[in-house]
C-alpha positions as CSV (number, residue, x, y, z in Angstrom):
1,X,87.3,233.3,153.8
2,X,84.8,230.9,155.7
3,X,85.9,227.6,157.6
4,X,85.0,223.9,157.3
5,X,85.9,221.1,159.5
6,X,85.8,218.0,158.2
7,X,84.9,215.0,160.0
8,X,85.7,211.5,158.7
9,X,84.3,208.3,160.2
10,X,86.8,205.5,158.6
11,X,84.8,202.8,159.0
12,X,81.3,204.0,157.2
13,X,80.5,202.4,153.9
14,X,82.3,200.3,152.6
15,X,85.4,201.8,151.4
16,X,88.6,203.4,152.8
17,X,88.8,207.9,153.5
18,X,92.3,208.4,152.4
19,X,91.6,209.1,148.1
20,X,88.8,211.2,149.9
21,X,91.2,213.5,151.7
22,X,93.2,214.5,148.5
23,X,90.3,214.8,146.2
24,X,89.2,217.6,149.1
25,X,92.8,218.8,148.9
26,X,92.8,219.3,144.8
27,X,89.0,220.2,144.6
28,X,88.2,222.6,147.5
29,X,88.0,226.4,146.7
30,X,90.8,227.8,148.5
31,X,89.6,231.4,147.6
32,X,86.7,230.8,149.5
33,X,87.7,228.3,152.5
34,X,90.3,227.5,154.5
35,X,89.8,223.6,156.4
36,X,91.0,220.9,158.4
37,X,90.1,217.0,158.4
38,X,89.7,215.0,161.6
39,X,88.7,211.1,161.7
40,X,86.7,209.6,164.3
41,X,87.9,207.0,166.8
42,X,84.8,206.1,168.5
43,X,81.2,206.4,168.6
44,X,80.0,209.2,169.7
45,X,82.9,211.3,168.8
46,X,81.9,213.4,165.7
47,X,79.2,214.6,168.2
48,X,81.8,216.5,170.2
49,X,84.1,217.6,167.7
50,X,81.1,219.1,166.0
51,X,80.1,220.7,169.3
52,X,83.7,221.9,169.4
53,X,83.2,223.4,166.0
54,X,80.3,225.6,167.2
55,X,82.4,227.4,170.3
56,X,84.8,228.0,167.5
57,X,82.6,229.5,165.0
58,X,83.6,227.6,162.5
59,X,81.6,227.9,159.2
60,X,80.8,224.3,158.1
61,X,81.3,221.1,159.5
62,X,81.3,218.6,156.6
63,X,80.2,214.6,157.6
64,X,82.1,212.4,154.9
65,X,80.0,209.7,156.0
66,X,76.7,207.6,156.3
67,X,73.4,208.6,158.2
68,X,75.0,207.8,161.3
69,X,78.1,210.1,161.0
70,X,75.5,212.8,159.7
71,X,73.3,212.3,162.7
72,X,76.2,212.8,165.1
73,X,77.7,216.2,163.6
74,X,74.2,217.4,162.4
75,X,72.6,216.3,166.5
76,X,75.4,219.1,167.5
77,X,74.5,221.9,165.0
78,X,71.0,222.6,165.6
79,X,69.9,225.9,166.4
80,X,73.3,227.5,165.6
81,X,74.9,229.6,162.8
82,X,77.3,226.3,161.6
83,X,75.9,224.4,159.0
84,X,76.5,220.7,158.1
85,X,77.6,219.3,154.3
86,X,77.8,216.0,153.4
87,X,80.3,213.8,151.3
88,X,78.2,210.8,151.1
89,X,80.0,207.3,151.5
90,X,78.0,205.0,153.8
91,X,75.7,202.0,153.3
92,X,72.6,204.1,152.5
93,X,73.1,207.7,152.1
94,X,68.9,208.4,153.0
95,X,69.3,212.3,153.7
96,X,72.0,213.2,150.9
97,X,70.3,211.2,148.4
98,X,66.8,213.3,149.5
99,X,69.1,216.3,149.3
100,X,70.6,215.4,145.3
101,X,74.0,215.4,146.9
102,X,75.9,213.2,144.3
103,X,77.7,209.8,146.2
104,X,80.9,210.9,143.6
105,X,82.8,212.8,146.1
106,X,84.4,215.2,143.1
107,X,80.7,216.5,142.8
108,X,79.9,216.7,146.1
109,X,83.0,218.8,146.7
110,X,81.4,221.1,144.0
111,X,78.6,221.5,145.8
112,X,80.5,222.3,149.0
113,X,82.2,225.3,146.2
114,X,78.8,226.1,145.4
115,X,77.6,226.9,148.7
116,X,73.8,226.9,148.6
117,X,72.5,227.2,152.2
118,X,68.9,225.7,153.0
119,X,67.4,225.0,156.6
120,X,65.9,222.1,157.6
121,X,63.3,220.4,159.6
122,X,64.6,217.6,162.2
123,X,62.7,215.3,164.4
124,X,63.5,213.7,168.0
125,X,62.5,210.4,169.1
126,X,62.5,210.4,173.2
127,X,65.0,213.5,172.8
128,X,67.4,211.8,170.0
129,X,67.8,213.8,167.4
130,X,67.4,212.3,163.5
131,X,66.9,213.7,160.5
132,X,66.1,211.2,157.9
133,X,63.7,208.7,159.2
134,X,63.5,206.9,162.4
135,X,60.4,203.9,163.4
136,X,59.6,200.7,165.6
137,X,59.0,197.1,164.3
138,X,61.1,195.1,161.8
139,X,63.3,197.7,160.0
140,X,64.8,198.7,163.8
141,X,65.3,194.5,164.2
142,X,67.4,194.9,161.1
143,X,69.2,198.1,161.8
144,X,69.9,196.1,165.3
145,X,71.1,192.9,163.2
146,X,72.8,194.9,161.0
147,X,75.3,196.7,163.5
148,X,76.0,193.4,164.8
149,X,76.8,192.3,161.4
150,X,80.4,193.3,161.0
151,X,80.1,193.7,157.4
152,X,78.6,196.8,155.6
153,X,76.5,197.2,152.6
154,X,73.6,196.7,150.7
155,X,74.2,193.2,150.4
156,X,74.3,192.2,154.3
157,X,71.1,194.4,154.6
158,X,69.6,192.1,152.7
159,X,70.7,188.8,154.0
160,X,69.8,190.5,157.0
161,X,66.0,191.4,155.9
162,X,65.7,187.8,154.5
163,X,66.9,186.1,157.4
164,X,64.8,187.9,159.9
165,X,61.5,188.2,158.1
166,X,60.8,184.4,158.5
167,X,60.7,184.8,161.9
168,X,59.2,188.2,162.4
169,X,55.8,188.7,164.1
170,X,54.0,192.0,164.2
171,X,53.4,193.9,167.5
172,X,50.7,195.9,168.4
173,X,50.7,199.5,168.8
174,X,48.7,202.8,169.6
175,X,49.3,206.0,168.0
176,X,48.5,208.8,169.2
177,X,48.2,212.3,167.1
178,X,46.9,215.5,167.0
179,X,43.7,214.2,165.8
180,X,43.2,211.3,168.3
181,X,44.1,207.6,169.1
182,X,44.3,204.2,166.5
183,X,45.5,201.1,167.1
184,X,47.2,198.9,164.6
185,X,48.8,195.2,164.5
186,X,52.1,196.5,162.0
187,X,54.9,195.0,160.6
188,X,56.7,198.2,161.0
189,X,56.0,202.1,161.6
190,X,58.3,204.2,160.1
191,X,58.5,208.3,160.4
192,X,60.5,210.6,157.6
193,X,61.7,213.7,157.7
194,X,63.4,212.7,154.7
195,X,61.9,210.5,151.9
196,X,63.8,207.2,152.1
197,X,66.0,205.2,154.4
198,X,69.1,204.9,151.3
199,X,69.5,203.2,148.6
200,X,66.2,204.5,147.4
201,X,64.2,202.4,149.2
202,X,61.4,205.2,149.6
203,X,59.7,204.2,152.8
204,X,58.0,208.2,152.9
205,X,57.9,209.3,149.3
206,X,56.0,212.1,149.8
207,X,57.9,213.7,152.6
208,X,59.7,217.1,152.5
209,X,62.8,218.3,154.7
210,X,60.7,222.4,155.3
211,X,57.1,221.5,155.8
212,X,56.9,221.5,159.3
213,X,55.3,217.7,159.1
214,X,56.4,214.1,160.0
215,X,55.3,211.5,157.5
216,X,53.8,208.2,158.9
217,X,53.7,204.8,156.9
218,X,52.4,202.1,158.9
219,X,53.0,198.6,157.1
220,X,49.9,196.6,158.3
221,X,50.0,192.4,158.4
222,X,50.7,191.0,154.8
223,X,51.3,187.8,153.3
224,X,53.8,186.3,150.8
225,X,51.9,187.2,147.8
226,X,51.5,190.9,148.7
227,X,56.2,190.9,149.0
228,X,56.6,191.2,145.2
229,X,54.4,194.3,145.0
230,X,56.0,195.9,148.0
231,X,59.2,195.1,147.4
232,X,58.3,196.8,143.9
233,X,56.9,200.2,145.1
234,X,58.9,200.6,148.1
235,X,61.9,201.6,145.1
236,X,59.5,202.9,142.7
237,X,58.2,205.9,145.1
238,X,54.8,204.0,145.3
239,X,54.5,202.0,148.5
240,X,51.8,204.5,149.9
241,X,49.9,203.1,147.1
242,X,49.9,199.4,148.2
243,X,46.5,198.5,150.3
244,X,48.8,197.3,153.1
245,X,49.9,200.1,153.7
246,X,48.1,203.0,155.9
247,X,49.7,206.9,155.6
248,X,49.8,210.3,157.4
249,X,51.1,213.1,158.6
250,X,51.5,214.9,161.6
251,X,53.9,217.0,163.7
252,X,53.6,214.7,166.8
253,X,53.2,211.5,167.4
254,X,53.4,209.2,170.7
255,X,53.6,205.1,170.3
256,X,52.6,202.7,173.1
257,X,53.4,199.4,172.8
258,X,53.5,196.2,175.3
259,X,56.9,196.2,176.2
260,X,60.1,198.2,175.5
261,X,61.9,196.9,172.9
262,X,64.1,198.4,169.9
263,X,63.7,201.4,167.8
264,X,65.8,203.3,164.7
265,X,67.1,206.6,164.6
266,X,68.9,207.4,161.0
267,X,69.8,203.8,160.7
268,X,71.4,203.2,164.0
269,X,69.4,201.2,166.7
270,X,68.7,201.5,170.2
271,X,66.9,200.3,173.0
272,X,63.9,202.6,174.5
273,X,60.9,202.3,176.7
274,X,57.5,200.8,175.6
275,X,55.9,204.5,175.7
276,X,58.1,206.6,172.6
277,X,57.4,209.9,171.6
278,X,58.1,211.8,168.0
279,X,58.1,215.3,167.4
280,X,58.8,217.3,164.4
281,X,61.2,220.4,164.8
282,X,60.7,223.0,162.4
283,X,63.8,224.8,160.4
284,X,66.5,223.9,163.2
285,X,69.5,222.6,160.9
286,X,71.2,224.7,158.0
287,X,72.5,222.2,154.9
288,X,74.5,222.7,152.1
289,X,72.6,221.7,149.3
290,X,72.9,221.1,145.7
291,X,72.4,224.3,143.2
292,X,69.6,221.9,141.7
293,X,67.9,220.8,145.2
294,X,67.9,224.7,146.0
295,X,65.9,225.7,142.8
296,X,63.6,223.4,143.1
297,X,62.9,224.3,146.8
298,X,62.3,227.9,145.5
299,X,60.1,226.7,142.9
300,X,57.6,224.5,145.3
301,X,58.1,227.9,147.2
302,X,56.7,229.7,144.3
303,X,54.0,226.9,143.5
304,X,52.6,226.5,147.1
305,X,53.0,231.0,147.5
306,X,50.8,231.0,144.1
307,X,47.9,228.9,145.7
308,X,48.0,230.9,148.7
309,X,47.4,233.9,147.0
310,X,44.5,232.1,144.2
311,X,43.0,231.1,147.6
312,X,42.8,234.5,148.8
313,X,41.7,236.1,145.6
314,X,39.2,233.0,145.6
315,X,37.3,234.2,148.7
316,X,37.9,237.8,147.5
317,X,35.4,237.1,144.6
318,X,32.8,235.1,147.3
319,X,32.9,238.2,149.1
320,X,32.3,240.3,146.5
321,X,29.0,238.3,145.1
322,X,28.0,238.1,148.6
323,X,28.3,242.1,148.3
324,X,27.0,242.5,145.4
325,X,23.7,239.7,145.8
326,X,22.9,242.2,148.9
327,X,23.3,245.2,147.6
328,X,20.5,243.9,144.6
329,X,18.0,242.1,147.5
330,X,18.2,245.8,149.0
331,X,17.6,247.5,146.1
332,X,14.8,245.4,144.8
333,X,13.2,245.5,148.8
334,X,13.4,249.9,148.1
335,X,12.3,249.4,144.6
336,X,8.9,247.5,145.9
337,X,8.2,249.8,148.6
């Protein structure tokens, strides 16, 4: 019998938690779990009763949340034996929709029954944890507006992006990797550990949660004509094709800019200094995933094991024609003396 806490933040998304608490109730395997269910009060406060759950040993701690709740409980679980599940019900749902973790809470309890465990990259920006995406530039203006909103959904994000993207002038910024130093005038810079930021806007499409790499996208200056296009392949997994666009990977990543200003974390904004450091951390959170998520992890497993080994075979058979042209040159050289 394993434990789950699970922690509720009431005011994520935009519906109400109590028709969540007694589909838990009726759906839960109680041959394999025993659980309680706590609800936030504040800011901040899933991040201690997560913590709390660790000294306890308890099993799973289960966010029944957005990005933000998930950040908090998941910021508390690194490096331990407790993993995090999600019931998705915010305003995005970035990470559980990269994870297939259906937003109908009957199948995400099933998941929860399945049990899969995976583990997880995470990245920190200036020491913050996050574990979906995290940037500088316009998106962390709107997560800012968008706190301040008082109204959730994917409707005020947009009245939001509208309103602001009139106004908005790019910055300039230096970034600085493992392979050296560019500068860029961008609209926004956006990292992912996770693919999207929710609602399948896939800012990083190519990104992967276990590869050990942060992917970059740096939106360079655009005009009006190019916002059909973008807006276009931003949901259609295709914005890294758009010539506006610049990507990359690495595992760290430092951005200067002029002045400090606001940045994004997993959809919440905050305030840092003009100097802003990002590093990917490698396999540091263990997630319940879906049964279908988990197979095919194991098959781009297989995929990328099988190219390892063609690669080796590969300069197997270069060594042995290297071998085997030497040992002809030698005998021709004794045939001719």
């Amino acid at each position: 019998m394993k434990n789950i806490l699970f922690i509720a933040n009431p005011i994520s998304g935009t519906h109400g938690k109590t028709s969540i608490f007694q589909m838990i109730n009726e759906r839960i395997d109680r041959d394999k779990y025993s659980w309680n269910i706590v609800n936030t009060k504040c800011q901040g406060d899933a991040v201690e009763l997560a913590a709390d759950a660790v000294k306890r040993h308890i099993d799973m701690v289960v966010a029944i949340g957005g990005d933000g709740t998930i950040n908090e409980v998941a910021r508390s679980l690194v490096n331990t034996d407790t993993a995090i599940g999600v019931i998705p019900c915010g305003s995005g749902n970035g990470l559980a929709r990269h994870l297939q973790i259906p937003l109908n809470v009957n199948r995400a309890i099933d998941i929860l029954n399945e049990g899969f465990v995976d583990m997880i990259d995470y990245g920190t920006i200036n020491d913050k944890a996050f574990f979906c995406t995290c940037g500088v530039g316009f998106d962390a203006i709107i997560s800012l507006k968008f706190a301040a909103a008082g109204k959730r959904g994917p409707l005020t994000y947009v009245e939001q992006t509208l309103r602001e993207w009139l106004s908005y002038k790019p910055e300039t910024y230096e970034l600085e990797t493992e392979d050296g130093v560019k500068i860029y005038e961008a609209f926004l810079i956006a990292c992912g550990n996770a693919s999207q930021y929710g609602n399948n806007a896939f800012i990083t499409p190519k990104a992967k949660l276990s590869d050990g790499l942060l992917d970059v996208t740096v939106l360079k200056k655009f005009s009006v004509f190019d916002v059909p296009s973008l807006a276009f392949q931003l949901f259609n997994k295709t914005i890294d094709h758009n010539s506006c666009i610049k990507t990359f990977q690495c595992s760290k990543l430092s951005i200067h800019r002029s002045k400090p200003g606001v940045v994004h974390f997993d959809g919440d904004p905050m305030i840092m200094d003009k100097d802003i450091n990002i590093e990917l951390k490698r396999s540091g959170l263990k997630v319940i995933v879906s049964k279908k998520f988990n197979e095919e992890k194991q098959k781009d497993d297989s995929i990328v094991l099988q190219r390892i080994n063609s690669f080796f075979e590969g300069i197997k058979d270069v060594n042995k024609g290297i071998m085997n042209t030497f040992s002809s040159t030698s005998k021709k050289k004794e045939g001719n003396n």
